[in-house]
C-alpha positions as CSV (number, residue, x, y, z in Angstrom):
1,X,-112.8,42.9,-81.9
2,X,-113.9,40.0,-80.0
3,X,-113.9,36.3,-81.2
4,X,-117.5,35.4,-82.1
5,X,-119.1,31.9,-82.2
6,X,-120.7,31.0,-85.1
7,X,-124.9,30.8,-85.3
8,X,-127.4,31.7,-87.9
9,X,-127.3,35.0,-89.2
10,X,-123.9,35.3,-88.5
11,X,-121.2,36.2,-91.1
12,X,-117.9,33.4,-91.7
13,X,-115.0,35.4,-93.4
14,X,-112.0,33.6,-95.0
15,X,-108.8,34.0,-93.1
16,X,-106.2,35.1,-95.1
17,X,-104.3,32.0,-94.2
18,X,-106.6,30.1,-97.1
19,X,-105.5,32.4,-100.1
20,X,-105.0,29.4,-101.9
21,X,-108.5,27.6,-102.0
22,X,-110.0,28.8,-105.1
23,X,-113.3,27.8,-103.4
24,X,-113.3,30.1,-100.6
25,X,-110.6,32.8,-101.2
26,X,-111.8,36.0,-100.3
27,X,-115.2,34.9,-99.3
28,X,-117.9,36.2,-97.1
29,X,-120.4,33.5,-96.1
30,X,-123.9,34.1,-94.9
31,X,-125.0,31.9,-91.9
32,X,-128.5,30.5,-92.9
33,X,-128.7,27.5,-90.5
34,X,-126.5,26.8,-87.8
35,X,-127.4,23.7,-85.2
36,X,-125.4,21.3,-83.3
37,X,-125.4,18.9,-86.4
38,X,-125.1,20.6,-89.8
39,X,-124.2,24.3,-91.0
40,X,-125.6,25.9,-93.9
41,X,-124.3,29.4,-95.3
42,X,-124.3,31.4,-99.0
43,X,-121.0,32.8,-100.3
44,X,-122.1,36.5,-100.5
45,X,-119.2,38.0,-103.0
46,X,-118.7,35.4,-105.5
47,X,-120.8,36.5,-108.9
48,X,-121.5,34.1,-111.8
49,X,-121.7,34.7,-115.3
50,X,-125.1,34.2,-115.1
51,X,-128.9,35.7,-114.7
52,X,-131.4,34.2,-113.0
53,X,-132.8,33.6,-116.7
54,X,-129.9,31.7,-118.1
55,X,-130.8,29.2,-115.6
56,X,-134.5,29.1,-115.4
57,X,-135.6,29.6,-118.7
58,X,-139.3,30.7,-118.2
59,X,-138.5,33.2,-115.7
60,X,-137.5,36.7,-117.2
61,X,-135.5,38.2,-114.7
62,X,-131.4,38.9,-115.5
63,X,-130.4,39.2,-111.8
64,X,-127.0,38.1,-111.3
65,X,-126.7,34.4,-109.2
66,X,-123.9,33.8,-106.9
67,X,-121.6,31.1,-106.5
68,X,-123.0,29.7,-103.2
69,X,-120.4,27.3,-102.6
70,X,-119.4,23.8,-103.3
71,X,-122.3,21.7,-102.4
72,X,-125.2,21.0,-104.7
73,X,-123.8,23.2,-107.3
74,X,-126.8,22.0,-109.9
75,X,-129.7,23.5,-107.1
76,X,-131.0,27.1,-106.9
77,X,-130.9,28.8,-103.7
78,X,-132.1,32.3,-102.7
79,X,-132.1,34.5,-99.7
80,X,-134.4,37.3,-99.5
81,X,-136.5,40.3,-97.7
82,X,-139.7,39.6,-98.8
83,X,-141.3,37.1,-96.5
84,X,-144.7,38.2,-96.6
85,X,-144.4,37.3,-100.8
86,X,-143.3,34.0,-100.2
87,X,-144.7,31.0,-97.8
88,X,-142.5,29.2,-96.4
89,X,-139.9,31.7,-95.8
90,X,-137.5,30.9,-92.9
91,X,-135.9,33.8,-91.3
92,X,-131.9,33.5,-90.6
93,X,-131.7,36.9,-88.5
94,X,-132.5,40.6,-88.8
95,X,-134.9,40.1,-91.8
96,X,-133.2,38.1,-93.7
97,X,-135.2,34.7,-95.2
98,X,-134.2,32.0,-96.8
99,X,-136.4,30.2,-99.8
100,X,-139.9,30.2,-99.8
101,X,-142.1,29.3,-102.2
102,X,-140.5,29.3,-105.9
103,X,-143.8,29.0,-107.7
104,X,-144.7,32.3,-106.0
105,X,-141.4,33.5,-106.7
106,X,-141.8,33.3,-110.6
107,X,-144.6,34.7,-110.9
108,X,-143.2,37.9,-108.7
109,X,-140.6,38.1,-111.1
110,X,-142.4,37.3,-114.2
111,X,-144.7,40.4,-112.8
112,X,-141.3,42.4,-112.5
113,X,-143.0,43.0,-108.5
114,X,-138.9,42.6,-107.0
115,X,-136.1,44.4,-107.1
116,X,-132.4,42.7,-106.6
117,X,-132.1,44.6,-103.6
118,X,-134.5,42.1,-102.4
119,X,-133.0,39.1,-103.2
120,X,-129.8,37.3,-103.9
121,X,-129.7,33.8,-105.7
122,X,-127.1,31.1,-105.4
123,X,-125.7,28.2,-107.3
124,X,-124.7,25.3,-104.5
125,X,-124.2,26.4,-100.9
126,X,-121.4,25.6,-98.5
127,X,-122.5,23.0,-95.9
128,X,-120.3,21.7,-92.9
129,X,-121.4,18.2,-90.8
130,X,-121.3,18.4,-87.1
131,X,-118.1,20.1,-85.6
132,X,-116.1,20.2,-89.3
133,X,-117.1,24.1,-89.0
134,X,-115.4,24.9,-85.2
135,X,-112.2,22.3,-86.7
136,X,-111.9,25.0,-89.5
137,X,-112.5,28.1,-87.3
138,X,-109.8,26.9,-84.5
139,X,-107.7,26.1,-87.6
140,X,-107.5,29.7,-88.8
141,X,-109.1,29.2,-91.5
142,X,-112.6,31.8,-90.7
143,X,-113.3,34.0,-88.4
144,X,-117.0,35.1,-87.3
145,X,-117.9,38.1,-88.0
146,X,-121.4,40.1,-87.3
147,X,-123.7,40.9,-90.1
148,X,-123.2,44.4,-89.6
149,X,-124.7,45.6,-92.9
150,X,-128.2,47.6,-93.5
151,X,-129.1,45.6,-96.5
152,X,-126.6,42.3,-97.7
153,X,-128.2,42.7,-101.2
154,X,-127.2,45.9,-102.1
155,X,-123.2,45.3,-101.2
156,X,-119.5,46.1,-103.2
157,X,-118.8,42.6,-103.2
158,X,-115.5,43.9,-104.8
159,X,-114.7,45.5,-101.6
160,X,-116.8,42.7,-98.9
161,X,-113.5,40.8,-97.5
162,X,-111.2,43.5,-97.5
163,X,-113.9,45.8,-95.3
164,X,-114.5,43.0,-93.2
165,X,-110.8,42.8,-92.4
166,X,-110.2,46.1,-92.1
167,X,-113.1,46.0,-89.7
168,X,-111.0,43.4,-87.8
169,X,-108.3,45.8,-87.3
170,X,-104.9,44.9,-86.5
171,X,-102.6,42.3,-89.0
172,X,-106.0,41.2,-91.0
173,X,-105.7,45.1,-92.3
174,X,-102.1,44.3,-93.7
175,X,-104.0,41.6,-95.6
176,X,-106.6,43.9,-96.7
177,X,-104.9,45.6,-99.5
178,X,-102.8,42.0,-100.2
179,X,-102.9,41.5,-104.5
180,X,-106.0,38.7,-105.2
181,X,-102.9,37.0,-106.9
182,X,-99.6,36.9,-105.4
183,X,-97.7,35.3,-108.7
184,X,-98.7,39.1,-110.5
185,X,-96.5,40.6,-108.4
């Protein structure tokens, strides 16, 4: 599999050389703005305790929220498939938005009009200032991958990192089946 540079839409997967950060061990992060100054992205297999409800009270919708990453952790973020529903959608890639309008989005899910295969919410993001992101990736510590997947929404995350590695072939698939905690075994 080839190396791949990093842009929007784009996947970022944890090398397994940083098992030890508890803020990006394992994860799979979505590429939602990439230029030559900052770099946005969602951490796509990190669930929360919590519901879309337990955070915005006059919304009554329980679909799980995400740990997005480290930045802004006190913000609401959402990627979705439903641009026509919401203005001010911006696209990342292959029909996949990000935001829109949230006043529009309350009252589709007051309405129960979505689905969470739609839709995926987030707590924080993970943000990198210009160059940090190429630093990390010639460190070893990601590796692009393509957003090979027919709909983001509706994945194992259970199984995301360890797919994508196997999907990398070679050593990464010796790390595949590696414990989550190494002091269990």
């Amino acid at each position: 599999m080839e190396n791949l540079l990093p842009e929007k839409g784009k996947l970022l997967v944890a090398e397994p050389s940083i098992l030890n950060d508890s803020s990006f061990n394992r994860a799979i992060i979505l590429l939602a703005e990439y230029t030559s100054n900052s770099t946005v992205g969602f951490i796509l297999n990190k669930p929360l305790e919590y519901t879309v409800n337990d955070l915005v009270p006059d919304v009554d919708c329980n679909f799980h929220v995400y740990e997005g990453g480290p930045v802004e952790q006190d913000n609401l973020y959402f990627v979705h498939r439903i641009p026509e529903l919401l203005d001010g959608s911006l696209e990342v890639a292959n029909g996949i938005f990000w935001g829109g309008n949230f006043k529009q989005l309350k009252k589709l899910l007051n309405e129960g009009l979505l689905i969470e295969s739609d839709i995926r919410f987030f707590l924080g993001y993970t943000g990198w200032s210009k160059n940090q992101l190429e630093d990390e990736i010639k460190e070893n510590s990601w590796f692009v991958s393509e957003n090979d997947f027919e709909n983001i929404f509706t994945l194992n995350e259970e199984n995301l990192w360890k797919d994508k590695l196997l999907q990398k072939g070679g050593n990464y698939k010796l790390w595949a089946n590696a414990p989550k905690n190494f002091n269990l075994n």
